[in-house]
C-alpha positions in Angstrom: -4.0 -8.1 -33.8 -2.3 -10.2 -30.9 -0.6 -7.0 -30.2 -2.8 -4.6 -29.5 -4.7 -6.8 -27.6 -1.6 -7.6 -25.7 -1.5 -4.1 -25.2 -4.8 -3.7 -24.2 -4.4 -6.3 -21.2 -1.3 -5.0 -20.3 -2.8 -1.1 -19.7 -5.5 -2.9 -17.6 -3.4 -4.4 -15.3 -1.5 -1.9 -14.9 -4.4 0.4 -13.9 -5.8 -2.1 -11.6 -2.7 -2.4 -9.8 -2.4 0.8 -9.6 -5.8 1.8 -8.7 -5.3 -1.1 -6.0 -2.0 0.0 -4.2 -3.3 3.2 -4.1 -6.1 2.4 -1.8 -4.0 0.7 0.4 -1.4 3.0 0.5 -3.8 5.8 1.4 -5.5 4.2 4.5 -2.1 2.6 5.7 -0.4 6.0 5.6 -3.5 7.6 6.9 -3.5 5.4 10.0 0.5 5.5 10.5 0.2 9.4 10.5 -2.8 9.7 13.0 -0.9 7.2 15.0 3.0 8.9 15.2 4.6 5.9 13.5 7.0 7.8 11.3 9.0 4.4 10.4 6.1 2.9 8.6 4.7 6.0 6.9 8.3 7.0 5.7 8.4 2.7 4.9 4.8 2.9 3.2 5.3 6.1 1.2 8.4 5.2 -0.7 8.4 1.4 -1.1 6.0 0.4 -3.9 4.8 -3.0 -2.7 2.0 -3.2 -4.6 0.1 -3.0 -1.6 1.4 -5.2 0.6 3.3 -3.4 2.7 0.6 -1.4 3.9 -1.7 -4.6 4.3 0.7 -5.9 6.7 1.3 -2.1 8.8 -2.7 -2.9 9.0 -2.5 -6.3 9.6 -0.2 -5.1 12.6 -2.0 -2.8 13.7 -5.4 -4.3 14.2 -3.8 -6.5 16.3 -2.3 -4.1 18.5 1.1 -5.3 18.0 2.7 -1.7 17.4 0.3 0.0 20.2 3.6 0.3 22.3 5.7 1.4 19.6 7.1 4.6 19.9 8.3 6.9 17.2 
């Protein structure tokens, strides 16, 4: 029984995380592509971070620190 309950938990956390970096991932390459910045979105779309690579682009980015960056 330990197992397939094991089992169970695992699935669900593995959904979750999934479910979460996918959020992220969307609006942080949506706002790298509306904004030219080709290094993050290329960054963003193949690292799997489990979203926190794309909290950080948005992190930057609300900030204003990569206004002046160019592609």
């Amino acid at each position: 029984m330990e197992l397939i309950e094991l089992d169970k938990t695992f699935w669900i956390v593995i959904i979750i995380l999934g479910l979460w970096e996918l959020v992220w991932k969307g609006i942080a390459l949506w706002k790298a592509g509306r904004n030219n910045h080709l290094v993050w979105f290329i960054l963003i779309l193949i690292l799997n971070t489990v979203a926190i690579l794309p909290i950080i682009y948005l992190v930057l980015l609300k900030t204003k620190r990569l206004s002046s960056y160019d592609k």
